[in-house]
N, C-alpha and C positions, 0 to 999 in steps of 0.2 A: 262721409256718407251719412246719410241723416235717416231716421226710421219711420218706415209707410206705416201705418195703421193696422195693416194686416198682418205682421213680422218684421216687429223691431227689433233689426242685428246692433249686436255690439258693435260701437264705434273701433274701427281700426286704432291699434298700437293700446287702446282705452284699456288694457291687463298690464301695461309698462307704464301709466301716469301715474302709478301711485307704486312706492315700492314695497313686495308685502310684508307684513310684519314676521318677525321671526323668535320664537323662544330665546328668552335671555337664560345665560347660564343660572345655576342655583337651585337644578333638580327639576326631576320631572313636572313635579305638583307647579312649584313658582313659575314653570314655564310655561303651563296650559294658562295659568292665571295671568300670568304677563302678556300672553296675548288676547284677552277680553277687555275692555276698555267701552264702547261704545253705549253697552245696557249700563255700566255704572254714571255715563255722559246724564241719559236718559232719565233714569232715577233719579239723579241728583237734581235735573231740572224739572222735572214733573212732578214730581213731589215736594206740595208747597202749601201755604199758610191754607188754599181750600181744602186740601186734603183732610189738612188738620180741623178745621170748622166742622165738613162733612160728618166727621169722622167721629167726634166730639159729640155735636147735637146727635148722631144714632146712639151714641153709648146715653146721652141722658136720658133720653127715653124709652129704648130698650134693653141698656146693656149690653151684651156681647151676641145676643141673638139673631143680628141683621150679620154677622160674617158672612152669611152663602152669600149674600149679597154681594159684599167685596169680592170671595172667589169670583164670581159670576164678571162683574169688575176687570178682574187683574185676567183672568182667563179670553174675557172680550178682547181688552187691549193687547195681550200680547199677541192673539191673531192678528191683529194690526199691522203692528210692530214686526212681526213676523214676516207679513207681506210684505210690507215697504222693504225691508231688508233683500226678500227672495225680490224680489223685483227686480232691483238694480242688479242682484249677481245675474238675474236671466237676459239683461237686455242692455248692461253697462250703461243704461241713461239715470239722470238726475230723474227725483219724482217728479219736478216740474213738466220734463222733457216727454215722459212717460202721460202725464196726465194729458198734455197737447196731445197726444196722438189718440186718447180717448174722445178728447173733446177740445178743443181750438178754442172755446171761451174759457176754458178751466183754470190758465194761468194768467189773463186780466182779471177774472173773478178772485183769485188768491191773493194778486196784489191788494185787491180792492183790501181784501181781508185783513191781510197783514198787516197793512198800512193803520186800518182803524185798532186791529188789536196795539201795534207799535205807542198809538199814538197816546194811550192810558196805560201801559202794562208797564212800563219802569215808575212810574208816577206811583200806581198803587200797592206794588212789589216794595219800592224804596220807602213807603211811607211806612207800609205793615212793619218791616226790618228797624224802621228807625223808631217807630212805637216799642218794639220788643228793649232797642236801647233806651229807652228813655224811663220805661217805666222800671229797666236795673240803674241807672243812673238818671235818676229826677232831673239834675241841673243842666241836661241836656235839651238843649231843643228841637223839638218835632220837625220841623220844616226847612231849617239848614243842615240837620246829620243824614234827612231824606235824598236833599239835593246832593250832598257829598257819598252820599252810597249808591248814588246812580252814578254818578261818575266813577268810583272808583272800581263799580262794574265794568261800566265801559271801558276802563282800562284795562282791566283783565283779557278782556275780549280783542283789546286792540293789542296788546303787545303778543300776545302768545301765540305761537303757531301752537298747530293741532295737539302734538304732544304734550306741553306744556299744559294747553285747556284742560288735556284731559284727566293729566295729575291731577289738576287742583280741583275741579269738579269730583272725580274719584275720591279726595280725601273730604268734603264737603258733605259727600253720601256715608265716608264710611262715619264721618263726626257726629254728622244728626243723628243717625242710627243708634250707636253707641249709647247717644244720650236720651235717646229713647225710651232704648230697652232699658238700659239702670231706670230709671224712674220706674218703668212698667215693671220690673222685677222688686224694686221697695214698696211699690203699692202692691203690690200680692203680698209681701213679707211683711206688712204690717197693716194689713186689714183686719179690723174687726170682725167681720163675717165672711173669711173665705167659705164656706163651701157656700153661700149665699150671692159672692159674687160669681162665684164658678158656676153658680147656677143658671145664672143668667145666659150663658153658653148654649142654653135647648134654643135654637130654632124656630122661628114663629116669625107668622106673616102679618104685619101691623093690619087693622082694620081700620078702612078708610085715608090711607095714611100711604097708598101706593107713591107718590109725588115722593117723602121720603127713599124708598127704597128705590126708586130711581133713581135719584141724586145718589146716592149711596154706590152704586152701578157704575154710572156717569164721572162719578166724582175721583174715582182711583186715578193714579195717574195723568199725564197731559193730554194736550189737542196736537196744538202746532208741533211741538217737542215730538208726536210720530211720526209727524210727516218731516221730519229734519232727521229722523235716524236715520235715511239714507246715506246723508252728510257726511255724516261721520263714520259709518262702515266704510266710503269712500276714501274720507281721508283715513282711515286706517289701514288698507291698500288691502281692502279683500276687494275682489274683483272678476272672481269667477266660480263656478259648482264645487269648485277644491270647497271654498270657505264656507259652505251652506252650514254643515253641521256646527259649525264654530260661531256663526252667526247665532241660530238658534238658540245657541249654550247661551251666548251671551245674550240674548235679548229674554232669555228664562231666567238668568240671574237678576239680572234687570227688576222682574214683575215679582222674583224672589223675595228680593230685598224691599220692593215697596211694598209686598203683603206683610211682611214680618213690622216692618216700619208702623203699617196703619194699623196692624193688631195689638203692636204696642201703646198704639195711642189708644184704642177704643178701650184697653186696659188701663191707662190713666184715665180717660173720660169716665169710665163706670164705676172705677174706684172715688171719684172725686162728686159726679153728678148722681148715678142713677139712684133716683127713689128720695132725690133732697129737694124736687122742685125746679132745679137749678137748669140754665140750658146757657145755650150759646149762640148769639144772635149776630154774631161777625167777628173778623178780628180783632175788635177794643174787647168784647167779652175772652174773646183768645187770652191776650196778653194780660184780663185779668184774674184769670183764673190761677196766676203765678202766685198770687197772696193767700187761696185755702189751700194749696198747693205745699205753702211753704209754713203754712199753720200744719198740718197734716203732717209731713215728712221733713220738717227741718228747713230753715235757710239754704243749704246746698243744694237743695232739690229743686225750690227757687229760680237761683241763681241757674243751674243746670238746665233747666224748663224754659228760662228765659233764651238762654243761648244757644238753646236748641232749636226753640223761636225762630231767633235771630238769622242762624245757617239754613234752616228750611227754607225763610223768605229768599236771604242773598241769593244760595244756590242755583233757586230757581230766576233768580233775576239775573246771572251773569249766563246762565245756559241759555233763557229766552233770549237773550240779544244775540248771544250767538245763533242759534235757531230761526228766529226769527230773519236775523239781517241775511243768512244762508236763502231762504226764501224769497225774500225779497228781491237779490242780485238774480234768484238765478229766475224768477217770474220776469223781470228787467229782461234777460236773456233771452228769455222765449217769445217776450215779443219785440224785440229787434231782430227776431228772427236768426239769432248767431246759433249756428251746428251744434250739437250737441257734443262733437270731438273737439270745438274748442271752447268748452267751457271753462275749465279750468282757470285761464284766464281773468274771467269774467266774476267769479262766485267765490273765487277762494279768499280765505282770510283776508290777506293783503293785498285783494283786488280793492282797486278805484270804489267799485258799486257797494262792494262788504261796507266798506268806510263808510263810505257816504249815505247809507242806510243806518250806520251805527251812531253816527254822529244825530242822521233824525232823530233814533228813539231818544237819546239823551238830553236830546234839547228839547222834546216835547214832554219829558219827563220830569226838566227841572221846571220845563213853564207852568205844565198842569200842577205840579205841587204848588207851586205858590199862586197859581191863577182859585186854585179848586182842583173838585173836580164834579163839573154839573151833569144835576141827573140824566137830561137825555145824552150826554157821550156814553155815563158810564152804562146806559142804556141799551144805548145803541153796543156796545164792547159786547157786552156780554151775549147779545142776542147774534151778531156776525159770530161769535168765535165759537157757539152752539153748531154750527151750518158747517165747517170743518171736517167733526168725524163724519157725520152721514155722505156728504160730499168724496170723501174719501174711499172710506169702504163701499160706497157702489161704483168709484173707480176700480177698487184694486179687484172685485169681481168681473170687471170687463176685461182689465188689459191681463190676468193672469189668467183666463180661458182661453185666449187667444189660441189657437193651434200652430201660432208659430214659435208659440214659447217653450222651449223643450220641455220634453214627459217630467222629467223628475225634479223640474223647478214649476212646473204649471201647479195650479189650483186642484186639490187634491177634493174627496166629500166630508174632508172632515172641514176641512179649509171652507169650503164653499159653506157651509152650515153654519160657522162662526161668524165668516163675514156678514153674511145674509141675518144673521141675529142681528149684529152688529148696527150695520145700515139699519134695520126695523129700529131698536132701539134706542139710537142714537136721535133718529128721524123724530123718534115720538120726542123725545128730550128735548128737541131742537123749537117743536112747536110746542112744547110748556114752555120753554122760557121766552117765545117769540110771545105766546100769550100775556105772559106773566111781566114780559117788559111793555107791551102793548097797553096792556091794564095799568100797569104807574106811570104812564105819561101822558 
């Protein structure tokens, strides 16, 4: 059975395709947490070298005072993330599935999408990662440990089924983190002017400088990475209104942990930049900020900063392939027209299409490394993958009002308000950067 436009049913037997996950022994606590998994998927991929740039240039310039901004950020996306999630429990389809039935061009425009995000995103992922090593290890070189960290991404992606992904990705979020926060807690412990930089904490809206606080907004968390947490709540076999509140849990630890993650950093960035002139103009300024870093708090701090570098970039390069090539198979899906009950098939891990979309990103990854990478692709990347969230969230306000979506999974007014922010603001994003790539080409 496939879903009309006006009340999309769950596909038959589609609460038996996945089996559901169930508490492991070792107490109540480790049980509720053994079954959360897919917000720590999310985090780990979405949170990535731009976060840290973002994140970084606001603390130079203002210190800690743009946080409501990230609130505003992390509270946007997780109605997102929210929706994509309540989606599939109300209608058991893939978001692809879901978005056809909004709009019939929606899932050749995503291929369109993915395909160009695919086709630079392990290229500049592996390159940032292979920057972080090279500059803890000089005698290493740039453009072969790039090439080899794309692959060994792809490998990740290619041997492990879901659970396996979702350890290593799990332990990836909880390493970055870790190394995060130690830095961010030695730079409080040994600042010169704490209440000086604690100050910098009031609140204030930069003048003229709105483009800032956008990106800052914009910049929390991923694109593609929400529209693939369906994926994975799938394959973690939630599959019906039982698992809404559990979903939620988890898609709030999710934006938990990236808020705690980016406050950490804007606490390195302000301890290290505000008020010295200093800024950060991509990731080469990223990776070299590890040298007053490690003048400031010691060699291990350094060393720590680098490696934390290092997991930020990977992490988020092994979850986009998988995210991405999820998208890709099941956009494929949608327009060979296969039923939404047999997708399975089609989109999982170890399907034919997963492959062979995984195998794209890697080879256009090892070619852009060593071809380049010229300014109008990276261009063009950036301005397609801008079109995402607005695309998105004015899907997910059409198909969750629907009236054939039951009451207590439908689009609530708090729901409606966020998305509708959402969409505005994502919109306006969408067109500064379509401007702003316009203008350098």
């Amino acid at each position: 059975m496939t879903a009309t436009p006006g009340s999309p049913p769950r596909a038959p037997g589609a609460e038996a395709t996945v089996p559901a996950t169930r508490p492991r022994p070792g107490g109540p606590l480790r049980g509720r947490l053994a079954l959360l998994g897919p917000g720590l998927v999310l985090a780990a991929a979405s949170v990535g070298a731009g976060d840290m740039v973002t994140s970084l240039a606001g603390a130079a310039g203002y210190g800690m005072a743009l946080l409501w901004a990230i609130v505003i950020g992390v509270v946007l996306k997780y109605a997102l993330t929210e929706a994509v999630g309540r989606l599939y429990l109300a209608t058991g389809q893939t978001v692809i599935a879901s978005l056809k039935s909004a709009a019939r061009w929606l899932p050749p425009l995503f291929i369109l999408f993915v395909l160009v995000i695919g086709l630079l995103y392990g290229a500049a992922l592996s390159s940032v990662a292979s920057l972080a090593l090279s500059t803890l290890f000089p005698v290493l070189p740039v453009r072969p440990v790039a090439v080899a960290i794309a692959l060994a991404s792809a490998a990740i992606v290619y041997v492990g089924r879901y659970a396996l992904f979702e350890r290593v990705m799990s332990v990836f979020m909880i390493a970055k983190f870790l190394g995060m926060a130690v830095l961010a807690v030695a730079m409080l412990a040994t600042a010169d002017d704490l209440p000086g930089l604690l100050g910098t904490l009031r609140p204030r809206l930069p003048e003229g400088d709105v483009v800032t606080v956008l990106a800052l907004i914009g910049g929390v968390g991923g694109t593609a990475g929400i529209a693939s947490y369906s994926y994975w709540v799938r394959e973690k076999g939630w599959a019906d209104r039982s698992r809404l509140r559990l979903m939620r849990a988890d898609s709030a630890v999710s934006y938990a942990v990236t808020f705690l993650f980016v406050v950490c950093t804007t606490v390195v960035g302000t301890g290290l930049l505000y008020g010295t002139g200093g800024s950060i103009t991509g990731s080469e300024g990223l990776a070299a900020l590890a040298d007053p870093l490690g003048a400031d708090l010691g060699s291990v701090a350094r060393v720590l900063f680098l490696g934390t570098f290092f997991l930020v970039t990977l992490s988020a390069l092994v979850g986009g392939f998988n995210g991405l090539c999820y998208l890709l198979a099941d956009s494929l899906r949608a327009l060979r027209g296969v039923p939404d009950a047999e997708a399975e098939p089609h989109i999982a891990q170890h399907s034919r299409p997963f492959r062979a979309f995984l195998l794209y990103c890697t080879l256009t990854s090892v070619a852009v490394t060593f071809v380049g990478r010229p300014v109008p692709l990276v261009l063009t990347y950036a301005a397609v993958g801008s079109l995402i969230l607005p695309l998105l969230s004015g899907a997910l306000l059409v198909l969750l009002n629907r009236r054939g979506v039951e009451p207590g999974l439908r689009n609530g007014i708090t729901s409606n308000l966020l998305l509708g922010g959402s969409f505005v603001l994502f919109a306006v994003l969408a067109v500064v950067q379509l401007k702003d790539s316009l203008g350098g080409a």
